[in-house]
mmCIF file of the N, C-alpha and C atoms, coordinates in Angstrom:
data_MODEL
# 
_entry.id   MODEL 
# 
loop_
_atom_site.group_PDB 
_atom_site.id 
_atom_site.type_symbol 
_atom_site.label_atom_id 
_atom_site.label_alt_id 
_atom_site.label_comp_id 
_atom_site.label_asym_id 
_atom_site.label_entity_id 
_atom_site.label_seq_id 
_atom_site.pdbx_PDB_ins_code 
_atom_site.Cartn_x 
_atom_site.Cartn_y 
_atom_site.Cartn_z 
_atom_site.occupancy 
_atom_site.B_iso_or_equiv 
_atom_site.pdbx_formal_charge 
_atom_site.auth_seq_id 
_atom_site.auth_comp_id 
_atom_site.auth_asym_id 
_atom_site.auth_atom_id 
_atom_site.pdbx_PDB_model_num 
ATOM 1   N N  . UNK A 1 1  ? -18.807 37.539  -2.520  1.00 0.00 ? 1  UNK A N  1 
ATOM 2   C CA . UNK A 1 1  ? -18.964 37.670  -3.947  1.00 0.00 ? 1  UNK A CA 1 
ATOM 3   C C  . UNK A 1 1  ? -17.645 38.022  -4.604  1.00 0.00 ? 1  UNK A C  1 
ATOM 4   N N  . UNK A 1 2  ? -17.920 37.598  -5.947  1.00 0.00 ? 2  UNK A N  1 
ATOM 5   C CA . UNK A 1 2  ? -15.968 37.965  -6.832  1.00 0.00 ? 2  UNK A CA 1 
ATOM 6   C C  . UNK A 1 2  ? -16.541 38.644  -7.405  1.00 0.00 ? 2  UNK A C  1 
ATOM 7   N N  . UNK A 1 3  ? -15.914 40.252  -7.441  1.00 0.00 ? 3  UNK A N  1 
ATOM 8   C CA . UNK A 1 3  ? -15.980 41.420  -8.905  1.00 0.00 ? 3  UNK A CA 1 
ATOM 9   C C  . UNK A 1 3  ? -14.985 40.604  -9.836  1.00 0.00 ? 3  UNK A C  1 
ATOM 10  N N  . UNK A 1 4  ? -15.469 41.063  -10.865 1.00 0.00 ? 4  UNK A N  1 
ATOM 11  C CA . UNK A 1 4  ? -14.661 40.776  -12.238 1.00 0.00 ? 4  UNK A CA 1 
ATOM 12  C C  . UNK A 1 4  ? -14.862 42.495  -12.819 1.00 0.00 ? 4  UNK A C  1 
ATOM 13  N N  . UNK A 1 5  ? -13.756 42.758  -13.424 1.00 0.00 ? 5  UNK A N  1 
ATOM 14  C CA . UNK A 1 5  ? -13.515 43.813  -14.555 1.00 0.00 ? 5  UNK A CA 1 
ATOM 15  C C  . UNK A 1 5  ? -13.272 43.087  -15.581 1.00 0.00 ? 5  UNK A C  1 
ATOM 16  N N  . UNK A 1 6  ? -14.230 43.829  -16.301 1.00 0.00 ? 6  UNK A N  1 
ATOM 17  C CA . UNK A 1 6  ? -14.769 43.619  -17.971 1.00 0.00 ? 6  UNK A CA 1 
ATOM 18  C C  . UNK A 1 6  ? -14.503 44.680  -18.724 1.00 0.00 ? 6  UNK A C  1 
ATOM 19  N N  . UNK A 1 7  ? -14.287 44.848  -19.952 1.00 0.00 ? 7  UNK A N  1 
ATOM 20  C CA . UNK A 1 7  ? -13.869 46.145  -20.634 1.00 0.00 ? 7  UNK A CA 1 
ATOM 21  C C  . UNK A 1 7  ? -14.477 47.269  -20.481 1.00 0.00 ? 7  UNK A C  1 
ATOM 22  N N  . UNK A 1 8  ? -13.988 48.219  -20.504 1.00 0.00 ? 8  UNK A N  1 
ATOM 23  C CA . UNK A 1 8  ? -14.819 49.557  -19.894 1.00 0.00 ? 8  UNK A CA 1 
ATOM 24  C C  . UNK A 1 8  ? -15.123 49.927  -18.737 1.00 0.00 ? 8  UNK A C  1 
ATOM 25  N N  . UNK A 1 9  ? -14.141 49.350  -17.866 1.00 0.00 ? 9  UNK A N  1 
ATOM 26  C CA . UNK A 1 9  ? -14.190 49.139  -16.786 1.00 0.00 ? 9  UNK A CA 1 
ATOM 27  C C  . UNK A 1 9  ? -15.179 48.970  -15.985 1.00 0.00 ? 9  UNK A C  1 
ATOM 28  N N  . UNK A 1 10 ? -16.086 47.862  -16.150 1.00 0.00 ? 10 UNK A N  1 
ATOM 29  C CA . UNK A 1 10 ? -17.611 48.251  -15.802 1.00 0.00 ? 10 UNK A CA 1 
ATOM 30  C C  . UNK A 1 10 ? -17.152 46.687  -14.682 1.00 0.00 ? 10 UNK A C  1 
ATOM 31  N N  . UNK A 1 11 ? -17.920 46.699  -13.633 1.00 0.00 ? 11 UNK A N  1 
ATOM 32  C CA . UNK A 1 11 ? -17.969 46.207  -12.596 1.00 0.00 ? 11 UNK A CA 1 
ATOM 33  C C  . UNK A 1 11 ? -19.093 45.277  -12.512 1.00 0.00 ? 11 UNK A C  1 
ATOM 34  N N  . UNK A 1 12 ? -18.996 44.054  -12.665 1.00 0.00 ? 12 UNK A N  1 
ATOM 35  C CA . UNK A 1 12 ? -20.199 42.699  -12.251 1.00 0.00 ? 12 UNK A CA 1 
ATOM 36  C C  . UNK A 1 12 ? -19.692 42.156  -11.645 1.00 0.00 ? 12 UNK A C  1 
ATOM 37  N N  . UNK A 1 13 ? -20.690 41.289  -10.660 1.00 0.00 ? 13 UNK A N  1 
ATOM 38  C CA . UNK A 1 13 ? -20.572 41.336  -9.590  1.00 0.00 ? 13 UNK A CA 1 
ATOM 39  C C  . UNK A 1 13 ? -20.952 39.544  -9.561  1.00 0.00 ? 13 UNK A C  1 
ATOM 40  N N  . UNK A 1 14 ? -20.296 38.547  -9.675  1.00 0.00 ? 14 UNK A N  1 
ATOM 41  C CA . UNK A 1 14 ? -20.627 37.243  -9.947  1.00 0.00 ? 14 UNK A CA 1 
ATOM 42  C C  . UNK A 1 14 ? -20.929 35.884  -8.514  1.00 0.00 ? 14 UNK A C  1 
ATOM 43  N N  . UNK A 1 15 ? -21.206 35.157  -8.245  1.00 0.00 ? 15 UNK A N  1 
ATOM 44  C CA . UNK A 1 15 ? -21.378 34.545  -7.181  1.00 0.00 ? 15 UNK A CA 1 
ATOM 45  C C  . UNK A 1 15 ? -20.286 33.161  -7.490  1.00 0.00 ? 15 UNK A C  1 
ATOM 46  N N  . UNK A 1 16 ? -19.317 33.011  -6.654  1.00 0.00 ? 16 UNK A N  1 
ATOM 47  C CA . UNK A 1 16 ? -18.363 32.256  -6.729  1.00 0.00 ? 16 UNK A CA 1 
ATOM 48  C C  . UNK A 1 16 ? -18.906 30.942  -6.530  1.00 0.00 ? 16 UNK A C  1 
ATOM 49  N N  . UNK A 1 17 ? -18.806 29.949  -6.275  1.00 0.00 ? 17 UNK A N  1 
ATOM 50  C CA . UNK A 1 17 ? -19.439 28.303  -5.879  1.00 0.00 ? 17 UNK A CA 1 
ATOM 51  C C  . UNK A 1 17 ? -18.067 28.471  -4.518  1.00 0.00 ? 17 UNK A C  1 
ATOM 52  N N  . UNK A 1 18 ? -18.815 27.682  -3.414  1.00 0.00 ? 18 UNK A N  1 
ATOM 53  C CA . UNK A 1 18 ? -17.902 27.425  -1.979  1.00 0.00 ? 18 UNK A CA 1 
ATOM 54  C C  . UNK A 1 18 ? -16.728 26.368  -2.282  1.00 0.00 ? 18 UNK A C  1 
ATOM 55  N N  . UNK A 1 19 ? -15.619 26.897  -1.419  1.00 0.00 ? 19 UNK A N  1 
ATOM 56  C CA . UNK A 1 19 ? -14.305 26.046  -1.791  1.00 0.00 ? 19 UNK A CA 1 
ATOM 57  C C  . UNK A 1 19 ? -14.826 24.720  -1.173  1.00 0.00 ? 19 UNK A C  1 
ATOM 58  N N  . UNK A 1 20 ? -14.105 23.654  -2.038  1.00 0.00 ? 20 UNK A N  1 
ATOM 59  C CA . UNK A 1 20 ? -14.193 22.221  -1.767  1.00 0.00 ? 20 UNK A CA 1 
ATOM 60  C C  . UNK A 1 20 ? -13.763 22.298  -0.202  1.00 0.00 ? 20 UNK A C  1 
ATOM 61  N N  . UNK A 1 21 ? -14.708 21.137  0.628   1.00 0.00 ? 21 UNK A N  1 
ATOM 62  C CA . UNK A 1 21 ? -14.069 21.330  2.321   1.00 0.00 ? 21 UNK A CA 1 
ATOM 63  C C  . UNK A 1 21 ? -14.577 22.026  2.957   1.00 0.00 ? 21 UNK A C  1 
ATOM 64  N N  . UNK A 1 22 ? -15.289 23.492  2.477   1.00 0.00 ? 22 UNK A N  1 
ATOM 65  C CA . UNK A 1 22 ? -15.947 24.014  3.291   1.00 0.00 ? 22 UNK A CA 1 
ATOM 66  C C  . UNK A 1 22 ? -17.552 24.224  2.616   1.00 0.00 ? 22 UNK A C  1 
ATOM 67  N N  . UNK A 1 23 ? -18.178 23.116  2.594   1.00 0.00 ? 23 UNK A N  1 
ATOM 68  C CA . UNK A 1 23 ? -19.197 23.230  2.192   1.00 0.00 ? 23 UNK A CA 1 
ATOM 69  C C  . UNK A 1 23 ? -20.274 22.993  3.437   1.00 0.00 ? 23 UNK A C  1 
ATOM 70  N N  . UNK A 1 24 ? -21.841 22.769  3.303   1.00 0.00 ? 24 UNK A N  1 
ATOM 71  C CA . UNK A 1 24 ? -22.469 22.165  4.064   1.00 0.00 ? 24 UNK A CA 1 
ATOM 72  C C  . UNK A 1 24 ? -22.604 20.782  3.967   1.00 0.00 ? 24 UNK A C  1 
ATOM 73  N N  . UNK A 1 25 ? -22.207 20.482  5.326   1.00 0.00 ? 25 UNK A N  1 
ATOM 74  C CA . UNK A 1 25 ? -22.339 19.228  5.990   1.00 0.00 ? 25 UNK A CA 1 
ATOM 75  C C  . UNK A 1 25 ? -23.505 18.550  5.908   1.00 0.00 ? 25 UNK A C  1 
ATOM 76  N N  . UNK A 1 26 ? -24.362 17.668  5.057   1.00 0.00 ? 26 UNK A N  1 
ATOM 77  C CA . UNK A 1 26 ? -25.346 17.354  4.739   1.00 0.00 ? 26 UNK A CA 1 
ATOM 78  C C  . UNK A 1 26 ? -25.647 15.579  5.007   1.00 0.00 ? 26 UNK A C  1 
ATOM 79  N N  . UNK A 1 27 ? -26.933 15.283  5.658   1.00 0.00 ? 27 UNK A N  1 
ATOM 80  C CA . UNK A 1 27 ? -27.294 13.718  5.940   1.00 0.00 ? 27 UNK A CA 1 
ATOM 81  C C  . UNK A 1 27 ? -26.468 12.959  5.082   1.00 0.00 ? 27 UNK A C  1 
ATOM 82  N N  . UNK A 1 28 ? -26.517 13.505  4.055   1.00 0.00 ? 28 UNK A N  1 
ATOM 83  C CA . UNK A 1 28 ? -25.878 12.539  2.786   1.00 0.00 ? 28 UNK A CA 1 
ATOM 84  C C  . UNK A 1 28 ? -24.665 12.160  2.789   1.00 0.00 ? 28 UNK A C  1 
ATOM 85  N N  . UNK A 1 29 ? -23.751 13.512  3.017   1.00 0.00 ? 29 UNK A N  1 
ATOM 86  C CA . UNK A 1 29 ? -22.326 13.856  2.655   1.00 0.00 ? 29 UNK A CA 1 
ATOM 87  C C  . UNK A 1 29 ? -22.221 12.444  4.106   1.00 0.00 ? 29 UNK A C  1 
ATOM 88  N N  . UNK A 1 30 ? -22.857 12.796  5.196   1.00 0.00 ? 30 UNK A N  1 
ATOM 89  C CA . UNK A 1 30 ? -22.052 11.976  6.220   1.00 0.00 ? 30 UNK A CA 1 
ATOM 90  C C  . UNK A 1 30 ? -22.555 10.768  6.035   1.00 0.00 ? 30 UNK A C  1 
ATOM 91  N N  . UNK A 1 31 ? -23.684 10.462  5.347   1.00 0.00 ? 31 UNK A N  1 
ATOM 92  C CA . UNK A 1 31 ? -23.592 8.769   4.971   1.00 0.00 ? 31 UNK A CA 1 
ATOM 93  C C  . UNK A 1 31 ? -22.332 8.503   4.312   1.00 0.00 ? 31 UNK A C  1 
ATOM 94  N N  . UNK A 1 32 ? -22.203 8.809   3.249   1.00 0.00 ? 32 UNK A N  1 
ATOM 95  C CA . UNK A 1 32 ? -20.830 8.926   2.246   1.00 0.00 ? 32 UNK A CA 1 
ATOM 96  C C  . UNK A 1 32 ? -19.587 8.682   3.622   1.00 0.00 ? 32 UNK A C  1 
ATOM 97  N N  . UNK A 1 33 ? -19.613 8.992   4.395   1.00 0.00 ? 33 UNK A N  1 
ATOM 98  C CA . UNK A 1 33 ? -18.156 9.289   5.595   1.00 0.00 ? 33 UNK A CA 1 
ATOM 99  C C  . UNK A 1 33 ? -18.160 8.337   6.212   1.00 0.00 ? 33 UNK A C  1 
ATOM 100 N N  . UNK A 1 34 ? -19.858 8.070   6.586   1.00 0.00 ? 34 UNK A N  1 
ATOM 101 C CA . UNK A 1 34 ? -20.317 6.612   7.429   1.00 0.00 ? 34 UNK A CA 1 
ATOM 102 C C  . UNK A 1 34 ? -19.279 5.421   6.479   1.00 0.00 ? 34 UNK A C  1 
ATOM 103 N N  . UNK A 1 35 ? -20.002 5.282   5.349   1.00 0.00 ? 35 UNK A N  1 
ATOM 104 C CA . UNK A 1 35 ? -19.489 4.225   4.373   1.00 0.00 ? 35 UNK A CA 1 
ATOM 105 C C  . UNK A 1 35 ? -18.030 4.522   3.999   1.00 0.00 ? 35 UNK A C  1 
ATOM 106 N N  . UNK A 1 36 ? -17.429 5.184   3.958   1.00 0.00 ? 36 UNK A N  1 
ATOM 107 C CA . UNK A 1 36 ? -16.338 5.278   4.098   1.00 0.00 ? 36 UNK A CA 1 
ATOM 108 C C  . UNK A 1 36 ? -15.465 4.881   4.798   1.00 0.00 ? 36 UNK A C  1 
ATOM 109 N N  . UNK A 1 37 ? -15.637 5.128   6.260   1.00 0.00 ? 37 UNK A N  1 
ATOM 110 C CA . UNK A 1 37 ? -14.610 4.456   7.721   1.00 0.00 ? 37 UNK A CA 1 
ATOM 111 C C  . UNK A 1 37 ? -15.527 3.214   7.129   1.00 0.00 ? 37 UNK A C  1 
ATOM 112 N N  . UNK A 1 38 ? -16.568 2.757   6.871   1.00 0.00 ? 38 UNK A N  1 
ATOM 113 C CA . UNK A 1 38 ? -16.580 1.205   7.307   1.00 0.00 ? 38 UNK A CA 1 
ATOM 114 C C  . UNK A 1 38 ? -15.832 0.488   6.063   1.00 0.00 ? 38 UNK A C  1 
ATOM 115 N N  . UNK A 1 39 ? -15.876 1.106   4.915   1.00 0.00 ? 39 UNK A N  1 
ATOM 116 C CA . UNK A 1 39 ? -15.018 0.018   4.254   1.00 0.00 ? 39 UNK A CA 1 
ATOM 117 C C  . UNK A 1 39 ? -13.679 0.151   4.076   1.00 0.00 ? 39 UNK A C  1 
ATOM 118 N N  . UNK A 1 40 ? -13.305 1.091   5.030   1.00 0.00 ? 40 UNK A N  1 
ATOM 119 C CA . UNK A 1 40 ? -12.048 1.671   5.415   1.00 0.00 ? 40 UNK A CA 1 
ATOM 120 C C  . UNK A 1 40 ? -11.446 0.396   6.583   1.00 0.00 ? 40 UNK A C  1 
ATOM 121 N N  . UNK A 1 41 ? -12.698 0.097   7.108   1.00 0.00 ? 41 UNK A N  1 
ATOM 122 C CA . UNK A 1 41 ? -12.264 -0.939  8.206   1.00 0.00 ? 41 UNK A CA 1 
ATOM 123 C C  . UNK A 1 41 ? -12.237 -2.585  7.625   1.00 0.00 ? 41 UNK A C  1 
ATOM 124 N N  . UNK A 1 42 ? -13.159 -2.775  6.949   1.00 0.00 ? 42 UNK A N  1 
ATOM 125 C CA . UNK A 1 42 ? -13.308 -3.925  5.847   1.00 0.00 ? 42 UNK A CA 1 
ATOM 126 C C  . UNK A 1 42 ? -11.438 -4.168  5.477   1.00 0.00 ? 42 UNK A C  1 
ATOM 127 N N  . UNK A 1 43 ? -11.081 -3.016  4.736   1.00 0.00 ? 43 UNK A N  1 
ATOM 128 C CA . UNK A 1 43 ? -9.828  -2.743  3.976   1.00 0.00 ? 43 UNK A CA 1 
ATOM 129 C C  . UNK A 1 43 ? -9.070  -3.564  4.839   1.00 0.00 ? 43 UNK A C  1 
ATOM 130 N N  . UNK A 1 44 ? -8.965  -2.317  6.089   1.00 0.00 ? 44 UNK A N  1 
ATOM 131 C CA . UNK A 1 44 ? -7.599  -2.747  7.161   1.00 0.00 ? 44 UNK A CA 1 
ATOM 132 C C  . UNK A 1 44 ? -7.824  -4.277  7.383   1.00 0.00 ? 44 UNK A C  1 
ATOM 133 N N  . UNK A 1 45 ? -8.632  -4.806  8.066   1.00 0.00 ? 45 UNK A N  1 
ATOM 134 C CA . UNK A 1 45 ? -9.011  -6.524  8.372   1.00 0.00 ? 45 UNK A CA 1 
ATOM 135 C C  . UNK A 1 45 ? -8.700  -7.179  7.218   1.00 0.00 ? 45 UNK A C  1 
ATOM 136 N N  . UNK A 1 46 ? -9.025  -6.566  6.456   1.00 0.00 ? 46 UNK A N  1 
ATOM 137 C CA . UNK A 1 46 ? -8.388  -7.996  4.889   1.00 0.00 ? 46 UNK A CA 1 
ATOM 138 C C  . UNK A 1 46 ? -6.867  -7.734  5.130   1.00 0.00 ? 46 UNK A C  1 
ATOM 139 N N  . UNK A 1 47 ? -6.454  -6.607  5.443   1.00 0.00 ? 47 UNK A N  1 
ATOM 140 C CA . UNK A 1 47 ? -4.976  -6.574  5.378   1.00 0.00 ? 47 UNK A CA 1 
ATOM 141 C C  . UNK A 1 47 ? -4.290  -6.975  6.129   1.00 0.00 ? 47 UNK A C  1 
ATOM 142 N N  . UNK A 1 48 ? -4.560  -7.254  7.459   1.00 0.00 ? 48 UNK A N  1 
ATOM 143 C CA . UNK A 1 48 ? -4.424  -7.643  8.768   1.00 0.00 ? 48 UNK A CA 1 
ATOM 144 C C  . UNK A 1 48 ? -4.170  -9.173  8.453   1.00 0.00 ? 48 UNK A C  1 
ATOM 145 N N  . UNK A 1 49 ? -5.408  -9.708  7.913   1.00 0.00 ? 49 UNK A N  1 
ATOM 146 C CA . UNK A 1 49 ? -5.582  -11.422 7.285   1.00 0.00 ? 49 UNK A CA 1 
ATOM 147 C C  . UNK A 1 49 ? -4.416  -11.495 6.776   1.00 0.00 ? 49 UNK A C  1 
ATOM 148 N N  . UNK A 1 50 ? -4.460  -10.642 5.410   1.00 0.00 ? 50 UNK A N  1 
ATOM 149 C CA . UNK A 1 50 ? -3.173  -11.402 4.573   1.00 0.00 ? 50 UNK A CA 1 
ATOM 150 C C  . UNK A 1 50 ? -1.861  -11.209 5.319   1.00 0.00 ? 50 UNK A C  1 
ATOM 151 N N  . UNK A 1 51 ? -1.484  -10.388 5.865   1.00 0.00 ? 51 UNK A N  1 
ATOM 152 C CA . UNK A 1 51 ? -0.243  -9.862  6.927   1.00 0.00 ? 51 UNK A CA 1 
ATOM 153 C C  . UNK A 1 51 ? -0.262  -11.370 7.498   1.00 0.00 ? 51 UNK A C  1 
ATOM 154 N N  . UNK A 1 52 ? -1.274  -11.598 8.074   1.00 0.00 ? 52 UNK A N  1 
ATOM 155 C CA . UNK A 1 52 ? -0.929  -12.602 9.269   1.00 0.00 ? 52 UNK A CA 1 
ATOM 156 C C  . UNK A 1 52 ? -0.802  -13.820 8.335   1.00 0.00 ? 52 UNK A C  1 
ATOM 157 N N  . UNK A 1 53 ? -1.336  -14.193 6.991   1.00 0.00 ? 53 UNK A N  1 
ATOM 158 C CA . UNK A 1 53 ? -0.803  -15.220 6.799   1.00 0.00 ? 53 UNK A CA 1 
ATOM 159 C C  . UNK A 1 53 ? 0.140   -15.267 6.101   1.00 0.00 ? 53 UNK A C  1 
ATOM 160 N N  . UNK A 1 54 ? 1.007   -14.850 5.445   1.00 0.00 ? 54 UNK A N  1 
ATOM 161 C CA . UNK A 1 54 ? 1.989   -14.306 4.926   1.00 0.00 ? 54 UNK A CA 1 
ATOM 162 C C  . UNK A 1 54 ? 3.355   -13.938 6.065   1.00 0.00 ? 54 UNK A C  1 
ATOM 163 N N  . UNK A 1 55 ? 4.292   -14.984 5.593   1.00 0.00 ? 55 UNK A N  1 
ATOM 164 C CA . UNK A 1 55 ? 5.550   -15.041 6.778   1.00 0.00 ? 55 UNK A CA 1 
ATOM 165 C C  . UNK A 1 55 ? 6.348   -14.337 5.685   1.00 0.00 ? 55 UNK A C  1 
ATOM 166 N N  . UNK A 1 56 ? 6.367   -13.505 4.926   1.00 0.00 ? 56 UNK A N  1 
ATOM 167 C CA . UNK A 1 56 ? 7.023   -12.725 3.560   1.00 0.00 ? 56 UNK A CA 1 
ATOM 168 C C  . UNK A 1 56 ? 7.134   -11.237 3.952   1.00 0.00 ? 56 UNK A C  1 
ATOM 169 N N  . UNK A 1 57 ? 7.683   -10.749 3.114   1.00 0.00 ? 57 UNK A N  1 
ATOM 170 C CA . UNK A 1 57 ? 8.121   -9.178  3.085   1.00 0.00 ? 57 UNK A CA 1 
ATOM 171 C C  . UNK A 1 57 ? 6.533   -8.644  3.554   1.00 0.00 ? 57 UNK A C  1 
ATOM 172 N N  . UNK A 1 58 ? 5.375   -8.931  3.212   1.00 0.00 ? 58 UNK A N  1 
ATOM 173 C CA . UNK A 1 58 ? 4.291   -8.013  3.523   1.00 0.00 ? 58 UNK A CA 1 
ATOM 174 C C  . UNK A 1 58 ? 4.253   -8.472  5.341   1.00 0.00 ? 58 UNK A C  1 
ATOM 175 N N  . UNK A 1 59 ? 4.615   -8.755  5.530   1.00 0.00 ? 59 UNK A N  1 
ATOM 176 C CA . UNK A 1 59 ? 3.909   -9.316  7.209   1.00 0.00 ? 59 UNK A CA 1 
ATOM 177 C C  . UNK A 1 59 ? 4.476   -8.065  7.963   1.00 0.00 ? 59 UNK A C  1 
ATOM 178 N N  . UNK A 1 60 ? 5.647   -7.332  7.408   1.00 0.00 ? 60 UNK A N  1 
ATOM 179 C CA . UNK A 1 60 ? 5.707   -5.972  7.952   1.00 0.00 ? 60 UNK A CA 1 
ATOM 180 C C  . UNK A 1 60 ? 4.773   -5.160  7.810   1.00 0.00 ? 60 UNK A C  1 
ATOM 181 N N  . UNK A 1 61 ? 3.644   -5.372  6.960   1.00 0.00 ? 61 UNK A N  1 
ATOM 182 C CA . UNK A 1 61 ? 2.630   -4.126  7.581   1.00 0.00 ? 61 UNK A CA 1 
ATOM 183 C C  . UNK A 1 61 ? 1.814   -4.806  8.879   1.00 0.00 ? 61 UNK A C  1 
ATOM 184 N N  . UNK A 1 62 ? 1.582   -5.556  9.032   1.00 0.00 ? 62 UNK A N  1 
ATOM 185 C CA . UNK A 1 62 ? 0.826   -6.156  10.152  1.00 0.00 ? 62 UNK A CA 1 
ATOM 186 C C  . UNK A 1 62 ? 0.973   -5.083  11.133  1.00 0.00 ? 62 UNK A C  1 
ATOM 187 N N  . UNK A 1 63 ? -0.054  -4.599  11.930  1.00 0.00 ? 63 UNK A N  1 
ATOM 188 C CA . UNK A 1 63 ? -0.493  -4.061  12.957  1.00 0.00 ? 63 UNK A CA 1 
ATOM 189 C C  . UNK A 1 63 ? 0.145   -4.444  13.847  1.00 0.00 ? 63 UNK A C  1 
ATOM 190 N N  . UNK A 1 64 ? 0.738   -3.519  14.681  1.00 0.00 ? 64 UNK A N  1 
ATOM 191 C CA . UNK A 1 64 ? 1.076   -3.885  15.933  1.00 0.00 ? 64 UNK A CA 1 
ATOM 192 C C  . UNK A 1 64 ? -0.209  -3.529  16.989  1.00 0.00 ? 64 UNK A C  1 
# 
């Protein structure tokens, strides 16, 4: 819990919300993570494509 001082020095006593990152890990949150790496992987493969067809300055990202 966070005290706060308020005038008169009187003491309440407030309930903070949990820092971003350390929250609960919930079915949901890790669907969200699921879908994430996969269109994370979608991403990389389109990039991979254009790398490989592309004999130009981008073909340096191509995957080794």
């Amino acid at each position: 819990m966070l005290t706060v001082r308020i005038r008169r020095r009187q003491v309440v006593e407030t309930h903070r919300p949990a820092p971003r990152g350390l929250t609960r890990v919930t079915p949901e949150l890790r669907a969200d993570d699921a879908q994430l790496d996969s269109l994370r992987g979608e991403l990389v493969r389109a990039l991979d494509r254009l790398a490989a067809d592309d004999y130009g300055s981008s073909a340096s990202f191509r995957r080794i």
